[in-house]
N, C-alpha and C positions, 0 to 999 in steps of 0.2 A: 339485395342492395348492390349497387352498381359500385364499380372503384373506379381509379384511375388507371388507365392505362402503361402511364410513364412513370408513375410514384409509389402507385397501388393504395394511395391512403382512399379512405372512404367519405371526405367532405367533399365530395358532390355535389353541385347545384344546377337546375335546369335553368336555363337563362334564355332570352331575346339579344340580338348583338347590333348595335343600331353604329351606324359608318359616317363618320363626315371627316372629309380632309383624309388629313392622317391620324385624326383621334377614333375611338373606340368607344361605347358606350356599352355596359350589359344591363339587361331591365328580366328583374327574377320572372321564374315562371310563364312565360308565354311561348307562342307558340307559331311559327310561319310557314306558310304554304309555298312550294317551290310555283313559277313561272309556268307549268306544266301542267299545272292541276291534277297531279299524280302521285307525288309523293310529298309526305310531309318532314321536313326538316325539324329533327329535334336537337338543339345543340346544349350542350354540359359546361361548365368551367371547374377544374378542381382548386378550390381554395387553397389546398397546400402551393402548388406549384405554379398553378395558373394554365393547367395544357386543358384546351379546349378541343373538346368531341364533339364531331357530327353524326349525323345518323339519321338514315334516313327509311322514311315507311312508308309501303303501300297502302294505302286509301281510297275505297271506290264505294 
């Protein structure tokens, strides 16, 4: 089970982060492909805190 890095708590959530202006939006469970078509970007939020993880994997 994955933690948080900054808080260590374990509410984790995989999330999508969608950008306009200067708002933020997160949309559970998905999944995006970098510009590269090489690595896939998975990013986290942790519900206690709010610190957001990237993380990224090779894909071929």
């Amino acid at each position: 089970m994955k933690e948080c890095i900054a808080c260590h708590s374990g509410q984790i959530k995989q999330v999508d982060i969608i950008t306009k202006d200067k708002e933020f939006t997160f949309i559970e469970n998905s999944e995006a492909v970098a510009s590269t078509q090489s690595h896939k970007i998975i990013k986290f939020v942790c519900l206690n805190c709010g610190f957001i993880s990237l993380y990224a994997e090779d894909y071929f």
